[in-house]
N, C-alpha and C positions, 0 to 999 in steps of 0.2 A: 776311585783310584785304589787300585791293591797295593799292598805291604812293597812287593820289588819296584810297582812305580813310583810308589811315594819315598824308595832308599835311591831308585835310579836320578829323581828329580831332582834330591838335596843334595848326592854325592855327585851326577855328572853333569846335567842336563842345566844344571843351575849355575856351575862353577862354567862350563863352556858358553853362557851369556856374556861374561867380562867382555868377549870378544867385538860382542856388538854396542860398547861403547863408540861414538863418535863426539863429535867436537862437542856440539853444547852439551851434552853429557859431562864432557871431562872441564867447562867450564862449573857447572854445578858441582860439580864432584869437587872442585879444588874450594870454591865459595862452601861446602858443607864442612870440609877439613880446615880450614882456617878460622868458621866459626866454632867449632868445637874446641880446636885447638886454641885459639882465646876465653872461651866460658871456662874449659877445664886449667887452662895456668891460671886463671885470675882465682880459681875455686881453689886450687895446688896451692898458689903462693901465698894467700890468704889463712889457714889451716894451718903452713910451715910458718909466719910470720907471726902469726897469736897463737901457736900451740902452748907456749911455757905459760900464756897471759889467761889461757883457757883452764889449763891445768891447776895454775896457784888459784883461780875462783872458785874452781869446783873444789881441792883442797882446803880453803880457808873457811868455805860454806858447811861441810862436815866435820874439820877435826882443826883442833887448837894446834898453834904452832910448833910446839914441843913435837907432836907428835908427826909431822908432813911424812916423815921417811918411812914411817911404816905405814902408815895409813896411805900413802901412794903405792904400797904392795896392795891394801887390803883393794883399793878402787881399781885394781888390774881384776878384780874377782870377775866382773862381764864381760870383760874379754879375756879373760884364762877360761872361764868355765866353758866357751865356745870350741868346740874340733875349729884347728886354723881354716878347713876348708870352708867351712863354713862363711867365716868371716873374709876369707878370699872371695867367694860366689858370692856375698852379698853387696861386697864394694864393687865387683863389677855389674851386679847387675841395676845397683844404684848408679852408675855411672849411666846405665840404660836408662834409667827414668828421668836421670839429671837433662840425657841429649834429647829425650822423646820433650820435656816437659820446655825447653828452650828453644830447641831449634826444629820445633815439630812443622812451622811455613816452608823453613830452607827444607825439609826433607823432603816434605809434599811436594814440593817444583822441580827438584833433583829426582824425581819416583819419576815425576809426570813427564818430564822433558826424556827418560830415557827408555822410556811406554813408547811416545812417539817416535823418537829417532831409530827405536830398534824394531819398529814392524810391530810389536806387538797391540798396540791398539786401534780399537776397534769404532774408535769417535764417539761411543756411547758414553764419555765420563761426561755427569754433572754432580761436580765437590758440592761439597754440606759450606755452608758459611764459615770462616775461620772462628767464630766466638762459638760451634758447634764442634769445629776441630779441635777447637781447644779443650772441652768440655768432655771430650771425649777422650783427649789424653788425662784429664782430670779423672775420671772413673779408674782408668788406667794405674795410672797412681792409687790410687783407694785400691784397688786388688793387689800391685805389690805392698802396699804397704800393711795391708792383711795379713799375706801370706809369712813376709817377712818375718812378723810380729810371730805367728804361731811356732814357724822353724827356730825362732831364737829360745823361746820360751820350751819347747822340747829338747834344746840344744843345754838348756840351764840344768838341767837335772842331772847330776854327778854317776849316771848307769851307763855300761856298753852299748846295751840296747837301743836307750836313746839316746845316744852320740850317733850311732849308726842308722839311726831315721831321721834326725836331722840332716846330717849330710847326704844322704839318697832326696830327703827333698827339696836340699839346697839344690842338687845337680839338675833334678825333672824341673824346678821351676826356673833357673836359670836359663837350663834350652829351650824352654816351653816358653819363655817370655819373651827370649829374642826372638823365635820367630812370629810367634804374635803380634811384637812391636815394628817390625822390619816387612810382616806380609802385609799387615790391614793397611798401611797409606794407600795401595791401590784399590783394593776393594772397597774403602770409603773414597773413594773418587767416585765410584760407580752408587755412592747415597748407600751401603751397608753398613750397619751399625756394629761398636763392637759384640754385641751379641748374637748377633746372627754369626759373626766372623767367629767369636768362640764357638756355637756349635759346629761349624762346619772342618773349624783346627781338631776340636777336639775329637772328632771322628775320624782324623786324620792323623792322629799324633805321630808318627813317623818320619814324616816329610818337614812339618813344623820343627819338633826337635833334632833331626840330624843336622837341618839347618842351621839350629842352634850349638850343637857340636861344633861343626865345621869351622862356625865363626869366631867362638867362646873358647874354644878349647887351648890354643895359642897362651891366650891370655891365664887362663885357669891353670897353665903351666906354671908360667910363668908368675903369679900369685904363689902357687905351693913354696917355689927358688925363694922368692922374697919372705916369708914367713918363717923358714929357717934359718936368714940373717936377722943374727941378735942385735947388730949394728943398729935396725933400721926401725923408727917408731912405726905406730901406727901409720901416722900424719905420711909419712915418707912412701909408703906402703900405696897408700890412696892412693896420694899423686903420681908414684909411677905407673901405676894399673891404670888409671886416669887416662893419661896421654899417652901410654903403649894401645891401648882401649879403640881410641878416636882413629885410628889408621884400619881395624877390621868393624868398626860404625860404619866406617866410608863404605868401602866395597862391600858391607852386607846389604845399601838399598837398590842399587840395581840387581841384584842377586835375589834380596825377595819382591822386587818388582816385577821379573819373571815366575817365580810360584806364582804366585797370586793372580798373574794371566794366565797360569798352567789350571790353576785351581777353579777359574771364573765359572767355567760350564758348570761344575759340582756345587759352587756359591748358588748360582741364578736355578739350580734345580732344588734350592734347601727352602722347606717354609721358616721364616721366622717364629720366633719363639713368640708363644701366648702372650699377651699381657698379663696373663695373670702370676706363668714361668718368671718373666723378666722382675716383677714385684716381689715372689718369693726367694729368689735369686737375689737380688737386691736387698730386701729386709736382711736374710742372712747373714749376707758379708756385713753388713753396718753394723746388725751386732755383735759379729763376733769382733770384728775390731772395734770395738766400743769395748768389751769383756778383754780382750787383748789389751788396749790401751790401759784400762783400768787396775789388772793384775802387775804389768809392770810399772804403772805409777805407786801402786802399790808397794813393791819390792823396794822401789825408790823409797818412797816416803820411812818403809821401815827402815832402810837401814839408817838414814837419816834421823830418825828417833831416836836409833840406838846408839848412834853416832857422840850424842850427848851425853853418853854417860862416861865419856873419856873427859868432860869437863865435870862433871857432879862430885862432890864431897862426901865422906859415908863416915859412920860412927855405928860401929856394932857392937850391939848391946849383948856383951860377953856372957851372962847372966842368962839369958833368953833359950841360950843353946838345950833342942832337946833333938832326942835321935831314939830309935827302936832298930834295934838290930837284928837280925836271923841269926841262932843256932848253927853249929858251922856242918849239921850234917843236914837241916835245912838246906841251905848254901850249895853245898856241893848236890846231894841227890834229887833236889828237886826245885821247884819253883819257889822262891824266899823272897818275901814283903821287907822293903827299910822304909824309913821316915827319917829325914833330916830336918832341921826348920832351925830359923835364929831371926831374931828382927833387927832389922837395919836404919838407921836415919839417913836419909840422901837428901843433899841440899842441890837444888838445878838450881845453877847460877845463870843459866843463857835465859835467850828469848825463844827458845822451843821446848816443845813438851819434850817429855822422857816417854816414851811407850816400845814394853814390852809385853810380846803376844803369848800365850799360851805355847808353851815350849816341850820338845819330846826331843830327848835323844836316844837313837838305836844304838844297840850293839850287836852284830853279827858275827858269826864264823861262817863261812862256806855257804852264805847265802841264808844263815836259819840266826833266825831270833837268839840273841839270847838273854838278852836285857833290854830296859826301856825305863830312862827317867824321865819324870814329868817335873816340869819346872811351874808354877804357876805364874800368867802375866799379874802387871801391876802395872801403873800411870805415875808421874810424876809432873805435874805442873810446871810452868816456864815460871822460873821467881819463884818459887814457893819449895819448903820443905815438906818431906811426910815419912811417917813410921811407915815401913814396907816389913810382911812378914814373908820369909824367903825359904820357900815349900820346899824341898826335894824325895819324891814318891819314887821308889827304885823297883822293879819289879825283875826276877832274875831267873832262870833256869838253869844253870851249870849245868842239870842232870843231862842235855841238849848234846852234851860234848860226848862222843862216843872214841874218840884216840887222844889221850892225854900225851901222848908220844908229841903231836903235834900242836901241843897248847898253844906253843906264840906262833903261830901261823897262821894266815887268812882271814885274819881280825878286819871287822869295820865299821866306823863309829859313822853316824851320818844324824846332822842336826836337823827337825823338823821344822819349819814355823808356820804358825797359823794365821798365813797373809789374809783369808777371810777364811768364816766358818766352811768348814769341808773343802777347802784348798789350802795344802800344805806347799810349804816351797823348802828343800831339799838340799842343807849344804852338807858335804862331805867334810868331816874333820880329820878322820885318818883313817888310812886305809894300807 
């Protein structure tokens, strides 16, 4: 299928199907709308009804009471540090996983019933057993939730650049999913597996993703409106993307029940992929979502650590204080070594450890270096006190600055942490 067929299929040829709905069609169709619209308010009013009971847990789990008001700024840091688009294309396309992972039988019957009523099948379907249906939207899942994983964690990192590939690939995997999720019911009727189905989409990306425009975009609007109402939480956010959602779910599966009989000849001419393709394909996604899972439990567990030292006691050994200084035409002309250091007693009164990681903060103008301190990590036991000796290694280039005219301009401080060896994770202090 060329480029204009596969733009004429999603923009005309596919939307001009509606027409051949008939009656048990719009029977199914009303039974796939009503169970959606039940799974997503019970999911909505659930979410709106323990938001405040969700919030005080996760608040009271990180930071002592005194502190809830600010430390409910510091827990918006995962969803601040995200472009809103981002986190608009992820709730709907989570919304896609929630209907594919529920109501994946009502779809398949509502696909199949309007296969036959509209002429377009061929009597050849023989479906896979539903605990194979299922299993297959179970992979499905494991690949959004992959992808998802990778686009947030590029989305975390406080740069232009990666703001702006995260959101490019919040958009290609949100089209690209809808039509994946909304073509393969018919072509696994026909016994194709999603692999075979992905190589044949993705030779096709065109027709798949305009699809996914078409249907997504409404909604994607309508996400941006609501993330510029400061009125509206998160939780609120959901739900109406949610159940605005479930009205373009309906009409997208007779819509890609005809692709996917447009598609069938180019399916039945594709060989499936090797076993040995589908294994390394396979091995890879599991571990990168294993290495995904792991980096953001990670970030969890850190801040979590660190969370504790807003309860710990400290006695600084005033005496201890030693410091080496640079020369001030050091300083200014060129690169100048400090040393800071003091030792501290912290007493951890909780039941979790204190751990801080090896620590670098930048300093930049205009994108160039021009400082870097090193902070050294330390541990602190749960119940237990210890002497911590409290490093600061400053390293510095003034000589860097070429227009003192503009000294306070374009500054930017960005804290490093060393969530494991050779991966750092990136916050933005000021800028």
């Amino acid at each position: 299928m060329f480029v204009t067929q596969q733009f004429k299929e999603a923009f005309v040829h596919s939307l001009t199907s509606l027409k051949l709905i008939r009656q048990q069609t719009l029977t199914w169709m009303g039974v796939y709308f009503l169970a959606a619209l039940f799974i997503f308010s019970i999911l909505s009013w659930q979410l709106m009804e323990n938001e405040q009971a969700i919030k005080s847990l996760i608040l009271n789990y990180f930071f002592p009471t005194s502190w809830h008001e600010i430390s409910e700024q510091l827990a918006q840091f995962l969803f601040e540090s995200q472009a809103k688009t981002v986190i608009a294309n992820m709730i709907i396309s989570g919304a896609l996983v929630i209907a594919s992972m529920f109501l994946f039988p009502i779809k398949e019957q509502y696909s199949a019933v309007f296969e036959k009523e509209s002429g377009l099948s061929d009597g050849s379907e023989k479906e896979f057993p539903l605990l194979v249906q299922g299993w297959e939207e179970v992979k499905l899942f494991i690949f959004y939730l992959t992808s998802q994983s990778i686009i947030l964690w590029i989305g975390y990192y406080p740069y232009f650049w990666t703001t702006w590939i995260s959101i490019i690939l919040s958009y290609a995997f949100l089209f690209f999913t809808f039509g994946l999720d909304f073509i393969s019911p018919t072509l696994q009727r026909h016994r194709i597996g999603y692999t075979k189905i992905l190589k044949v989409l993705v030779k096709h990306p065109w027709v798949t993703s305009s699809f996914g425009v078409v249907f997504s975009l409404p909604v994607i609007l309508l996400g941006q409106l609501t993330m510029k109402n400061e009125n509206l939480t998160l939780v609120d956010i959901t739900g109406i993307l949610f159940i605005v959602n479930i009205v373009f779910l309906t009409l997208a599966v007779p819509v890609g029940t005809h692709i996917a009989c447009a598609l069938m000849p180019t399916v039945e001419r594709t060989l499936p992929p090797a076993k040995k393709t589908k294994v390394y394909g396979y091995s890879v996604m599991m571990i990168t979502l294993i290495g995904m899972l792991f980096l953001h439990s990670r970030l969890i567990a850190s801040l979590h650590h660190k969370s504790q030292l807003l309860k710990a006691t400290y006695d600084v050994d005033w005496s201890s204080i030693d410091y080496k200084l640079p020369s001030l035409s050091q300083f200014v002309n060129g690169k100048a070594l400090t040393n800071f250091s003091f030792d501290v007693k912290i007493n951890n009164p909780t039941e979790y450890d204190i751990v801080i990681e090896n620590t670098q903060i930048w300093v930049e103008k205009k994108d160039v270096p021009i400082a870097k301190i090193d902070l050294n990590g330390f541990d602190i036991p749960a119940g237990q006190s210890r002497r911590v000796k409290v490093q600061l290694d400053s390293e510095s280039d003034m000589g860097k600055i070429t227009n003192f005219r503009e000294i306070l301009e374009d500054w930017r401080v960005d804290l490093h942490l060393e969530l494991w060896p050779g991966i750092p994770f990136i916050l933005n202090i000021a800028e």
